[in-house]
N, C-alpha and C positions, 0 to 999 in steps of 0.2 A: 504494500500500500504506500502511495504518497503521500508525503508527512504535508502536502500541500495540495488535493485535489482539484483539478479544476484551475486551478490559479496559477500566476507565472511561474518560470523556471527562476530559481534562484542564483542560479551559476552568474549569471548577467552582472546582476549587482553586486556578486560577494567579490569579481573579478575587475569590476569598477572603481569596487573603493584600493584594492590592490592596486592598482594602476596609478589611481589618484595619490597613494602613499608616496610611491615610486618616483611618480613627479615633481613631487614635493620635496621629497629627500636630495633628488637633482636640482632642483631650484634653491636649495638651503647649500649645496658644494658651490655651484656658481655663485650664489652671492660672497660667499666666502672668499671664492678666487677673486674676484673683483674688491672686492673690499682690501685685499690684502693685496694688491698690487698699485691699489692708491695708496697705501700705505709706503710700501716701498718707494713709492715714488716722489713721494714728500720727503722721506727719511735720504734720498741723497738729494735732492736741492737743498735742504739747511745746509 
């Protein structure tokens, strides 16, 4: 029996927010690298 009859598949969503995780994680290193290259870049013109 389906723990859901009748109603959507849930794979959809559960592999949605997985995805969304992923993105995010990616978008938290990029910030990072840019952040830290302004940095650097300040830190040799004083």
């Amino acid at each position: 029996m389906s723990p859901d009859p009748g109603g959507l598949p849930r794979y959809p969503i559960k592999l949605a927010i997985i995805i969304a995780f992923i993105l995010l994680i990616l978008q938290a290193i990029s910030e990072v690298i840019k952040n830290w290259n302004i940095y650097l870049s300040r830190e040799e013109s004083q």
